[in-house]
N, C-alpha and C positions, 0 to 999 in steps of 0.2 A: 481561432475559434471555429468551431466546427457547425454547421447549422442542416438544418435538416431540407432533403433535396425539393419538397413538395410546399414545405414550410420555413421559408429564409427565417420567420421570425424567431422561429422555433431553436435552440440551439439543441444540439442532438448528440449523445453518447455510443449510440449503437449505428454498427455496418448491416446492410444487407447483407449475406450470406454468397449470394450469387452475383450480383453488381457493384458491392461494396461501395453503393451509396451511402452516405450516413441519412438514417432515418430517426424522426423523433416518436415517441408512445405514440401520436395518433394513427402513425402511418406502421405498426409494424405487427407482422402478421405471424406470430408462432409457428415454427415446421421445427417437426421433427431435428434438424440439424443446425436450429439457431433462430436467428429471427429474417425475413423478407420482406423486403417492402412488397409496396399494392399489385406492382404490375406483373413482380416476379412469383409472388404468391397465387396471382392470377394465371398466368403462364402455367404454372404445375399445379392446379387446383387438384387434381387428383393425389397427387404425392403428399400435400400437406393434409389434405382430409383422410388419406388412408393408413398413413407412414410410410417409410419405406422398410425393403428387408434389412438385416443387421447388418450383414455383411456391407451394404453401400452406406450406411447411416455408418459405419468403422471407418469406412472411406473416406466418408465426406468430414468425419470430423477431423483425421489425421491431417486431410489438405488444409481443414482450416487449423490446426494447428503448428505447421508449417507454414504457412499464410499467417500468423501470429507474430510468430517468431522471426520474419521478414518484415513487420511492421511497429516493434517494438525494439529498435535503437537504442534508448534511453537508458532501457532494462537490460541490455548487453552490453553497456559503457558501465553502468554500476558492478553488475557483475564480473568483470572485466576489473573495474576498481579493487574493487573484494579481493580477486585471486593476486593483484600481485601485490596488495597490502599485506597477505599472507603470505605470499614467497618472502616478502621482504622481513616479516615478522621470523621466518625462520631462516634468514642466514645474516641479519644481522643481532647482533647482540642487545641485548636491552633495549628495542625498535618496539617491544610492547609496552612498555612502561613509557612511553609518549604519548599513545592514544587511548588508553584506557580509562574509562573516567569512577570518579567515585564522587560521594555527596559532599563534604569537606573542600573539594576542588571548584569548586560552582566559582564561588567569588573571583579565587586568584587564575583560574584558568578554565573558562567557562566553553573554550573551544572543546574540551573533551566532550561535552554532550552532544558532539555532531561526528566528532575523530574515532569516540567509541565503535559508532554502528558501522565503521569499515574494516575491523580488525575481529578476529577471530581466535580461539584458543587454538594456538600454534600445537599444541601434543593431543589435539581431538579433531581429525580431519571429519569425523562423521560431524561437528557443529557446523561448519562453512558448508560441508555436501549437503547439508539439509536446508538449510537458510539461502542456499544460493539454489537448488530445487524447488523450494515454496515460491522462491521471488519468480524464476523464470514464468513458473506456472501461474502466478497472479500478475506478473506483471505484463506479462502478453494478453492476456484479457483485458486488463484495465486500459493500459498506455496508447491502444489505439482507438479506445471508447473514450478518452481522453483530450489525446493531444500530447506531445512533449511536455513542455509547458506544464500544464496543469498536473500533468501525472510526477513530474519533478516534483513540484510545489507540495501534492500530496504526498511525495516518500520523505524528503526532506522534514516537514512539517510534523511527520508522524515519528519521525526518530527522533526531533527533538521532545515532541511529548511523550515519547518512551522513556526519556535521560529525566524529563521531568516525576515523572511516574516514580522511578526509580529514587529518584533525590527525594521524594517527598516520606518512602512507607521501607527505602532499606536502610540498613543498620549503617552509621557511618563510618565504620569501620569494612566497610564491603567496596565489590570494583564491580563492574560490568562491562563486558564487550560484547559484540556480534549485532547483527542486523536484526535478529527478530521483532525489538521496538518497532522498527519501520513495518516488516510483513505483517505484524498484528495489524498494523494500523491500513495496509492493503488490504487487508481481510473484512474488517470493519467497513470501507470504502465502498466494499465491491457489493456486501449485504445491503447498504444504506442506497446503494444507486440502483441494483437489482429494484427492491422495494420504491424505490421514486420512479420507475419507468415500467411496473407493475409486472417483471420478470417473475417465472417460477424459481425460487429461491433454492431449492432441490439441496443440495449434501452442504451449503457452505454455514449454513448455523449450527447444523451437528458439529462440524468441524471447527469454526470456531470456539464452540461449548469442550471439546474432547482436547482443545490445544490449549485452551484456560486450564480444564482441570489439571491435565498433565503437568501445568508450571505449578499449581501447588502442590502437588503428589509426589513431583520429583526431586528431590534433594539439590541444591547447585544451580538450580532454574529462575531466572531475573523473573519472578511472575509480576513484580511491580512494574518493569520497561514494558512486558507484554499488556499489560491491563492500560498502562499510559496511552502506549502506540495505540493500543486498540479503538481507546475513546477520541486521542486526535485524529484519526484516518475516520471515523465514523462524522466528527465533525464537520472535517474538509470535504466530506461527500458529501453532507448537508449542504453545505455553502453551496456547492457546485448546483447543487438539484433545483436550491431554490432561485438560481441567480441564473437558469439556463436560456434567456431569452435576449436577442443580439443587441438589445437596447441596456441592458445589465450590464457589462462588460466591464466597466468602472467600476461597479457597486461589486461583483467579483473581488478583481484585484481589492477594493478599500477592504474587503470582510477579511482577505488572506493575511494583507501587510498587518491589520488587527489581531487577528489570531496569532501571527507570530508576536507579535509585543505584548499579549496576555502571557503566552508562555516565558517569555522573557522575565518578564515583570516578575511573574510567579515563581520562578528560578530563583530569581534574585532573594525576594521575602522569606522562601520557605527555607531557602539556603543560609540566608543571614537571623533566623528564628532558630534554627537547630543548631548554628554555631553557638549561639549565645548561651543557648540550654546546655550545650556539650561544658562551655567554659564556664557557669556562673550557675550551672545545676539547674 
C-alpha cells in the first residue's frame, strides 16, 4: 500500500513528477507536465505558474512515459501473456477453441470468462495490436498510481465483469475473445480515480464515449464485455478511492473478495436463468 509522503495516513495513487514521491489530493500541485508535490512545486514556482515551452513539456512527458513503462511490470507480464497466447493460437491447432468463451459454457466451464480475455482473433492481427496498445497506454498510468497488487485486482476483476457483461445481454449462440473487457474496465478506473483525486479529466471521457459508440456501430464488436468491463473497473476504482486510508486496508481487501462473489454469483444466476429459457422456452 502506497501512502502519501507528508501524509502516512493518507493512502496516495499519484507520483510526483520530479521525486516520485507518492503524493495524496492535499499535497499535489498541478504543473503543466503532471502533478508535484509542495516542495518540488515550490522549487519551480515559476515553471508551474507560467508553463513551460512545448518543446520541454514534449520532453518531459516522453521521460515520463519511459519512466511509466519501467514501472509498470504487471502490464508487461500481461502483455507478454497475450502475445504468446497468440503465437500459440496460431501454430497450434484448435488452441482457440479452449479459451474462448460463450454464455451456454458459464455452468460447465466457467474458467472461459477469465481464459477468453487472453486470446485474440488469430486472422485479425490489428485486434491484439490494438488491445495490447490501449493496455500499455492505460496500464502504465494506472499500475504505478496503483501498486501491483491492486492494479492486478482491478484488470482481473474487470475482465471477469466483461465475461459477465457479455453472458448476460449476447445471443447465446455467440463467443468472445480479447482483452477489451479488462481495458474498458481500465478506462473506467482511471476516470473514476482522475475524478476522486480532483485530476483534470481532459480527453479520457471523450474517449470512453467514442470507444462505446464504436462497439455499437461496428458490426462483430463485444459491446456487452466492453459496457461489463467498463462498469467493473469503474467500480474497483470506487472501492479503491473510498477505502484509501492506511487504517482501511482490510475493509479494501473484504469489498474486492465481495465484488468478486457478486460477479460469481451473478454468472452463475443469469447463466442458469437463460439456460432454462433456452430449454423450456
Amino acid at each position: 500500500m502506497s501512502v502519501c509522503y507528508r501524509h502516512p495516513s493518507n493512502e496516495a495513487y499519484v507520483r510526483c513528477q520530479r521525486c516520485e514521491r507518492f503524493i495524496c489530493p492535499q499535497c499535489q500541485v498541478e504543473a503543466p507536465v503532471g502533478f508535484l508535490c509542495p516542495e518540488d512545486a515550490g522549487r519551480t514556482a515559476s515553471a508551474v505558474a507560467s508553463g513551460v515551452a512545448n518543446s520541454a513539456a514534449s520532453s518531459a512527458r516522453t521521460a515520463g512515459r519511459r519512466l511509466a513503462r519501467s514501472s509498470a511490470p504487471v502490464t508487461w507480464v500481461l502483455i507478454i501473456i497475450n502475445a504468446v497466447v497468440w503465437g500459440l493460437q496460431l501454430v497450434v491447432p484448435d488452441f482457440t477453441s479452449l479459451l474462448y468463451f460463450w454464455p451456454t459454457a458459464t455452468l460447465v466451464e466457467p474458467w472461459r470468462m477469465l481464459t477468453s480475455g487472453f486470446a485474440h482473433d488469430e486472422s485479425n492481427p490489428f485486434h491484439i495490436l490494438l488491445n495490447m496498445y490501449s493496455l500499455f497506454i492505460l496500464g502504465s498510468a494506472l499500475e504505478p498510481m496503483l501498486g501491483k497488487a491492486r492494479y492486478l485486482a482491478l484488470y482481473l476483476l474487470s475482465l471477469l465483469a466483461g465475461s459477465l457483461g457479455f453472458l448476460s445481454f449476447a445471443a447465446l449462440n455467440t463467443t468472445v475473445l480479447g482483452a477489451s473487457g479488462a481495458i474498458f474496465g481500465l478506462m473506467g478506473a482511471y476516470f473514476v480515480i482522475l475524478r476522486a483525486v480532483g485530476a483534470q479529466l481532459g480527453q479520457i471521457g471523450s474517449i470512453i464515449a467514442m470507444n462505446l459508440i464504436f462497439g455499437f456501430m461496428i458490426p462483430g464488436v463485444a459491446w456487452e464485455a466492453h459496457l461489463g468491463g467498463l462498469v467493473g473497473g469503474a467500480v474497483v476504482a470506487l472501492i479503491y478511492s473510498r477505502t484509501r486510508g492506511a487504517k482501511q486496508r482490510g475493509l479494501q481487501s473484504a469489498l474486492l473478495v465481495g465484488l468478486f462473489a457478486v460477479i460469481f454469483i451473478a454468472s452463475y444466476v443469469v447463466a442458469d436463468q437463460r439456460w432454462h429459457a433456452l430449454i423450456y422456452g
